[in-house]
KOLRO-916720 format. One line per 5 residues: number of its first residue (from 1); their letters; for each residue x, y, z of C-alpha. Coordinates in Angstrom, 2 decimals. Last residue first. Example, Ala and Ser with C-alpha at 12.3 -4.5 7.8 and 13.67 -1.06 7.14 Angstrom:
2> sa> 13.67:-1.06:7.14  12.30:-4.50:7.80 $
***
This chain:
385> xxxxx> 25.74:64.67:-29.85  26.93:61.79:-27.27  27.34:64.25:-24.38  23.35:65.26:-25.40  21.90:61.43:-25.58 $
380> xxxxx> 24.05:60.41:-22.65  22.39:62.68:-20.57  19.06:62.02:-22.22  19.61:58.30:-21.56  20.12:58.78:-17.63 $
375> xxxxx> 17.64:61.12:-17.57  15.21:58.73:-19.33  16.55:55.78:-17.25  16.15:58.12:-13.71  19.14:58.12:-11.18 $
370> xxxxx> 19.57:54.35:-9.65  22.86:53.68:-11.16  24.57:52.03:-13.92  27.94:52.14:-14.08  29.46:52.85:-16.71 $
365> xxxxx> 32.32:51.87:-18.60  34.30:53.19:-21.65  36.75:51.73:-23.93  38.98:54.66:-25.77  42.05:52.88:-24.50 $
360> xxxxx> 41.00:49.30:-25.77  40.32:46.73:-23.78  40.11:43.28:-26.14  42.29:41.61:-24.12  45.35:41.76:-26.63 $
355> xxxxx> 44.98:45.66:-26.22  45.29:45.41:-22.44  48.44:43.22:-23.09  49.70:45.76:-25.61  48.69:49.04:-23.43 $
350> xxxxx> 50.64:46.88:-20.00  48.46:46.28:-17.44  48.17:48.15:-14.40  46.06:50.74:-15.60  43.17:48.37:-15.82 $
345> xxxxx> 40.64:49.52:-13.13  41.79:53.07:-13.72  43.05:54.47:-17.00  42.31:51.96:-19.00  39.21:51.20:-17.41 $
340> xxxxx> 37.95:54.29:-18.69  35.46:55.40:-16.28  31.58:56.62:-15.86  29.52:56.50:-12.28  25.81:56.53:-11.88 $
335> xxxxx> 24.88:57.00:-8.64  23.30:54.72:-5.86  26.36:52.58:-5.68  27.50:49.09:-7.80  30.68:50.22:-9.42 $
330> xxxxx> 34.16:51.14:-8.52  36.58:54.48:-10.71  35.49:57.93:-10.77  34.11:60.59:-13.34  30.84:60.75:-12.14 $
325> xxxxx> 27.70:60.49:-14.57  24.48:62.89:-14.25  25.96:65.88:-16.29  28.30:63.88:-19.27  30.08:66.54:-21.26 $
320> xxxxx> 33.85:65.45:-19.68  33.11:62.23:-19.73  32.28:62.26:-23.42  34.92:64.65:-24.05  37.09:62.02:-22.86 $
315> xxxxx> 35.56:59.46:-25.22  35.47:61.09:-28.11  39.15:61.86:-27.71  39.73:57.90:-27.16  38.23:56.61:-30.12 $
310> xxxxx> 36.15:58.42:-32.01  33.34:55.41:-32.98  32.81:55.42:-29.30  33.62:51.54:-27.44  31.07:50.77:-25.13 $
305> xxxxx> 30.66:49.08:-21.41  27.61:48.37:-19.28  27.53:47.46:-15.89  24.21:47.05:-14.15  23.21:43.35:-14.69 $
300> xxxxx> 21.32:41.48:-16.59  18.34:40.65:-15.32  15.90:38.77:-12.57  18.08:35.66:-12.91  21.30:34.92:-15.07 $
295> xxxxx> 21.90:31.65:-16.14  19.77:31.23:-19.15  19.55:34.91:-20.32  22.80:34.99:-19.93  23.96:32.23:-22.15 $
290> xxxxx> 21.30:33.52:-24.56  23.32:37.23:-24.51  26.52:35.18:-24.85  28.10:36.57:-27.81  25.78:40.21:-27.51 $
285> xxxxx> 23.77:40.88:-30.56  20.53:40.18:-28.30  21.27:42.75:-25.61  21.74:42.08:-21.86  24.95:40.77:-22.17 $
280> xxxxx> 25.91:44.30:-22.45  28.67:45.10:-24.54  28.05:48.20:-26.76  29.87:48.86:-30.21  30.66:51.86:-32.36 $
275> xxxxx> 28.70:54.84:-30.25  28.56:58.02:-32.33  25.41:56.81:-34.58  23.09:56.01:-31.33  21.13:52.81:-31.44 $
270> xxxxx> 23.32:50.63:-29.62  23.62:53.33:-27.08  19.96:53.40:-26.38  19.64:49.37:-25.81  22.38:49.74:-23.47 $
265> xxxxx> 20.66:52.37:-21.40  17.24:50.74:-21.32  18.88:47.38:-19.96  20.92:49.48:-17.59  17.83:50.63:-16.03 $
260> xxxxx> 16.39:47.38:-15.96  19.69:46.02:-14.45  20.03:49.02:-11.65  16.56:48.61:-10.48  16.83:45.24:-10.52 $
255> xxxxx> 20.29:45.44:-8.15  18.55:48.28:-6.04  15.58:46.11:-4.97  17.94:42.73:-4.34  20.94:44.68:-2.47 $
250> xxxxx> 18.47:46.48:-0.08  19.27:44.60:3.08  22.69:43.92:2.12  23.83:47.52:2.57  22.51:47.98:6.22 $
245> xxxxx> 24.75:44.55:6.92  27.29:46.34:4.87  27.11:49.55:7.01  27.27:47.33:10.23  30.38:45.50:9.09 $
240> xxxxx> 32.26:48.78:7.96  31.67:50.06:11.84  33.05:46.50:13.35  36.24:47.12:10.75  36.62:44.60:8.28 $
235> xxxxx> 39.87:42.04:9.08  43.19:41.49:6.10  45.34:40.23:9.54  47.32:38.24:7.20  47.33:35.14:9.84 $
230> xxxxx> 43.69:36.15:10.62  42.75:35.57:6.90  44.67:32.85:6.40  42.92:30.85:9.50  39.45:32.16:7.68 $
225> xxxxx> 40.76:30.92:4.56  41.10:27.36:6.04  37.60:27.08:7.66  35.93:28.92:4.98  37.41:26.10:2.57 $
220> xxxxx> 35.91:23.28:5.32  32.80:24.95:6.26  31.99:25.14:2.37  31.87:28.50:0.22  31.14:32.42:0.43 $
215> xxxxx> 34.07:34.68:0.78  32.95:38.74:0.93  35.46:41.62:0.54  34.98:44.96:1.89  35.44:49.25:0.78 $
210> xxxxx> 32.88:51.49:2.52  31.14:54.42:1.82  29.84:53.74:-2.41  26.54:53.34:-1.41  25.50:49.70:-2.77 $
205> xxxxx> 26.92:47.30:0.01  26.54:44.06:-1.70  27.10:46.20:-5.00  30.07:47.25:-4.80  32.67:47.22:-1.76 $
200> xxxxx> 31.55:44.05:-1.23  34.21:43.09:-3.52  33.20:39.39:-3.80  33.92:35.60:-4.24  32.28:32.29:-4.88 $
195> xxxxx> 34.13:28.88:-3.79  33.55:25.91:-4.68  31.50:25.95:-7.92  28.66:23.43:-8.70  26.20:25.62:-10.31 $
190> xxxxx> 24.10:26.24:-6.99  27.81:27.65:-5.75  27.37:30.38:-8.46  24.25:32.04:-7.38  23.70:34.56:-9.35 $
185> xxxxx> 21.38:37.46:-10.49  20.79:38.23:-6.80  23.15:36.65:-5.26  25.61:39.17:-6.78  26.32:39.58:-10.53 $
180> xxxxx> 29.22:41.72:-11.26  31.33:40.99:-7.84  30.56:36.95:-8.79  34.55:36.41:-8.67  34.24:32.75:-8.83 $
175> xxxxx> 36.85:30.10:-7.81  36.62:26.33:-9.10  38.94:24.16:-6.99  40.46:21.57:-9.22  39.58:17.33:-8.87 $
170> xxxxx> 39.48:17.23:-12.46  36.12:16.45:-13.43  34.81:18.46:-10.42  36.94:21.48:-12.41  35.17:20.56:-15.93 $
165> xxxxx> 32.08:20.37:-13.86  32.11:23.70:-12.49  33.38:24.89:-16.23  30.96:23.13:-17.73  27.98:24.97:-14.94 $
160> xxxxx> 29.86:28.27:-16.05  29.39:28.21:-19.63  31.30:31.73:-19.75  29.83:35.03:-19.69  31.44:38.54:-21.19 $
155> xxxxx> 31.00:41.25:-19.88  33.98:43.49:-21.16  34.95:45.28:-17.86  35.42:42.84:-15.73  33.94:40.11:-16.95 $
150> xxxxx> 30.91:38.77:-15.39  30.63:35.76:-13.26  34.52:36.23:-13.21  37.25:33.38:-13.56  39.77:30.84:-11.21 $
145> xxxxx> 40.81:27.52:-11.87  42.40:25.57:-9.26  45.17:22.64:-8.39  47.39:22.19:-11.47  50.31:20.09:-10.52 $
140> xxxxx> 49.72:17.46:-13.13  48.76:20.05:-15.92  46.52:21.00:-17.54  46.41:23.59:-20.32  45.17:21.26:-23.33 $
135> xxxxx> 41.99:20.48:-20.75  40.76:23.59:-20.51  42.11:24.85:-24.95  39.55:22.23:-25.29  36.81:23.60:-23.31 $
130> xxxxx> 37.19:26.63:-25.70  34.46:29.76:-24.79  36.71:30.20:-21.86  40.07:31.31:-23.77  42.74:30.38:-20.55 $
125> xxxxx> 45.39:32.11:-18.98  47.88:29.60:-17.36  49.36:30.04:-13.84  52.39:29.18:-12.37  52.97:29.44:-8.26 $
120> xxxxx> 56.17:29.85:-6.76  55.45:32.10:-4.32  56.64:35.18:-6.43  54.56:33.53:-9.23  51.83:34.23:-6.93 $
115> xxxxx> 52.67:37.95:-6.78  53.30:38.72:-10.10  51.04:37.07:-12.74  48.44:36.07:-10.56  48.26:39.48:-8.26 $
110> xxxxx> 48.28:41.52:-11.52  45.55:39.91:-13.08  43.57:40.14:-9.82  44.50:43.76:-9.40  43.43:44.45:-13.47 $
105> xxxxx> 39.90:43.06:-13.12  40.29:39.55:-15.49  39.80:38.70:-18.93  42.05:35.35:-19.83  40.04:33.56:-17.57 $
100> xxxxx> 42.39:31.47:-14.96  43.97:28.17:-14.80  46.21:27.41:-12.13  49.52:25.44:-11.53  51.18:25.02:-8.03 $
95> xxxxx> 54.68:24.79:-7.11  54.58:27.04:-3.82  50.89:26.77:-2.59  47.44:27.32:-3.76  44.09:27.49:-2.45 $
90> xxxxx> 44.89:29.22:1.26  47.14:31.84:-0.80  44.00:32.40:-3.54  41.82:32.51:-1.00  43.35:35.31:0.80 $
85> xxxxx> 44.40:36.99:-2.22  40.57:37.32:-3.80  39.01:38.19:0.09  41.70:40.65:0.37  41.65:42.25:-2.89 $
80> xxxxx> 37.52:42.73:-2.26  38.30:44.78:0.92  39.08:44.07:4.47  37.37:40.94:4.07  34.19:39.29:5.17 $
75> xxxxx> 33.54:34.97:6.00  31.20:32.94:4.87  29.60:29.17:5.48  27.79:26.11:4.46  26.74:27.97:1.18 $
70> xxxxx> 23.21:29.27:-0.17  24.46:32.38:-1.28  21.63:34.67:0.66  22.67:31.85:3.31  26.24:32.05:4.00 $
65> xxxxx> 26.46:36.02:3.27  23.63:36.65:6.51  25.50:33.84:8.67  28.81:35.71:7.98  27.39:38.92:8.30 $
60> xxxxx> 25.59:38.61:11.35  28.99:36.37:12.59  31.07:39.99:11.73  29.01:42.43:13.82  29.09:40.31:16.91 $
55> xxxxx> 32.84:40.31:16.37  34.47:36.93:14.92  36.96:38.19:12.61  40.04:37.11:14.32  40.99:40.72:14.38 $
50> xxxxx> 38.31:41.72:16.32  39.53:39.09:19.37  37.32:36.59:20.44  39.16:33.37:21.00  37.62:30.78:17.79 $
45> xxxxx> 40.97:31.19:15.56  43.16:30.28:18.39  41.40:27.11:19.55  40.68:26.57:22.83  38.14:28.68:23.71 $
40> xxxxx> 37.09:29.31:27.38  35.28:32.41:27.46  37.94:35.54:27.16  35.94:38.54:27.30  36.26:40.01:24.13 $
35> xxxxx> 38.31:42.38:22.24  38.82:45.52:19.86  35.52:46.49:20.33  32.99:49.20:18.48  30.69:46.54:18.35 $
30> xxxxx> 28.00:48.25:15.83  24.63:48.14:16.90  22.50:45.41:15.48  19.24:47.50:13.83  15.52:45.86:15.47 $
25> xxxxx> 17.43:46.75:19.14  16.22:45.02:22.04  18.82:44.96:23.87  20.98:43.02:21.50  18.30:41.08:19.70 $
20> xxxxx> 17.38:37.50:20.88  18.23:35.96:18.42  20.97:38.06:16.35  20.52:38.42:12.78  21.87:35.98:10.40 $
15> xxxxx> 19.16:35.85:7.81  16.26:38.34:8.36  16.85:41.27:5.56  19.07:39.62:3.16  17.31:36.02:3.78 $
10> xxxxx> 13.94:37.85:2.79  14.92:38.85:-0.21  16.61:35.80:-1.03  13.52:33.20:-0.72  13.65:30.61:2.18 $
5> xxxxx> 12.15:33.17:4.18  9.05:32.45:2.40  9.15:29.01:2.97  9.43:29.29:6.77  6.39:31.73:6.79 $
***
């Protein structure tokens, strides 16, 4: 029995829970608490106060995250942004350098090239299929270097154990956003990295009701972002903790689901006339499909983005013909949704900058649910025609 729960789908439904159980209860009821009996802590972080993230509700999660990752320690957010700026502050301070992936979710792009150079901190975007241009862009202050598991929305994968050792090589923090992958495709800090981040809005809670962050790393990092954390007061609601606890305990069932499903989608646009180009690491012609297929476990993921051989009128009449797909920005839920990250996820970025990325307007993304593949594909198959 104790090597069976040693495997992941186990952890996400027995890792962390309460022993005993609260009254009994096989679900952990939700704290509904603002604060604690006070019971002799000394140190402000530890005093049990819901903001200071340490509800009953919050230390399931944290002990459920911790292990399912295989890190020391976790800690939830307030949203993904949170758990992404939170670190980020604790990481770096005024007259710091880092490195980050030149294809980045618009808000973290955004919070690197504005915000932290607001606190003094300078930042270099980097190619990551050239180690070189790595090492070219150091500097003596540089302290971290930050990228995705999984692009956001292009999909591409780096060599992420050279970039964990590139990092150990050069005494930087590596930083993951593994939102794309989760656990269960991915576990970055097995590769070496420090610190591996979320939006638990996606798929670690998978039903599109709540919007979280998720920090898994060392006791010592947790340690420090945790004090950030409560200093920025970026906490998850006790009710928003027990839906993502419910959340986790499907995340490895609905995740394959969603990546053979994708698989079959992908593979159907690449063969349809009005679709110009697919990106889904998932499929042989992609630049890095044998990267993924090395690193990634179980599949390849749910997302899959395409550029329409009409640009962007094909692809709003796309949307607008498409039955099963919603029109709506996030990922990682029950039902399929479509966007064009230029007008949502990437709207923050300037058209030339998005352009220079490789995002064009007419780029589309879905998000594979857990609808039918043959509907799903038949859908497509009749917005497409």
């Amino acid at each position: 029995m104790a090597q069976d729960r040693e495997r992941i789908q186990t952890q996400l439904i027995h890792a962390g829970e309460p022993t005993p159980r609260h009254a009994g209860a096989v679900v952990t009821p939700v704290f509904q608490s603002s604060t604690f009996e006070y019971g002799g802590q000394g140190n402000y972080d530890d005093v049990r106060y819901l903001r200071l993230n340490n509800s009953p509700n919050h230390e399931v999660l944290h002990r459920k995250l911790a292990a399912v990752e295989g890190g020391e320690a976790a800690l939830v957010t307030a949203s993904g942004m949170a758990a992404i700026s939170t670190t980020l502050l604790t990481v770096l301070r005024p007259g710091d350098h880092i490195l980050a992936q030149r294809t980045l979710y618009g808000g973290t792009h955004d919070f690197i090239t504005e915000t932290l150079v607001r606190w003094g901190v300078t930042h270099t975007f980097v190619d990551g299929d050239d180690p070189d241009s790595w090492a070219a862009a150091l500097r003596p202050e540089t302290r971290a270097i930050y990228l995705e598991a999984l692009s956001n929305p292009l999909l591409e994968i780096l060599d992420l154990p050279a970039v964990a050792g590139f990092a150990r090589e050069n005494d930087l923090v590596s930083i993951v956003d593994a939102t794309f992958t989760s656990p269960i495709l991915l576990r970055p800090l097995e590769l070496g990295f420090d610190i591996v981040l979320h939006s638990a809005t996606k798929y670690l809670n998978g039903h599109s009701d709540i919007v979280a962050g998720a920090i898994a790393s060392s006791d010592a990092h947790i340690d420090a972002i945790r004090h950030t954390l409560n200093l920025l007061g970026g906490s998850l609601d006790p009710h928003a903790c027990f839906l993502l606890q419910r959340g986790l305990k499907t995340l490895a069932v609905r995740v394959r689901q969603q990546s053979a499903t994708a698989l079959a989608v992908a593979s159907a646009l690449h063969e349809h006339a009005a679709v110009s180009t697919v990106y889904y690491p998932g499929l042989p012609h992609h630049p890095h499909h044998q990267r993924a297929a090395t690193l990634l476990r179980g599949g390849f993921g749910g997302m899959v983005s395409m550029e329409l051989a009409g640009g962007v009128e094909a692809a709003d009449r796309l949307t607008q013909r498409l039955r099963l797909p919603i029109n709506a920005p996030s990922l990682g839920g029950p039902e399929t949704l479509v966007t064009r990250p230029a007008q949502t996820s990437h709207a923050g970025l300037d058209p030339k900058t998005r352009r220079d990325l490789g995002i064009g307007d007419g780029l589309v993304r879905l998000s594979i649910g857990l609808e039918d593949a043959d509907d799903l594909i038949a859908d497509l198959q009749q917005a497409l025609d």
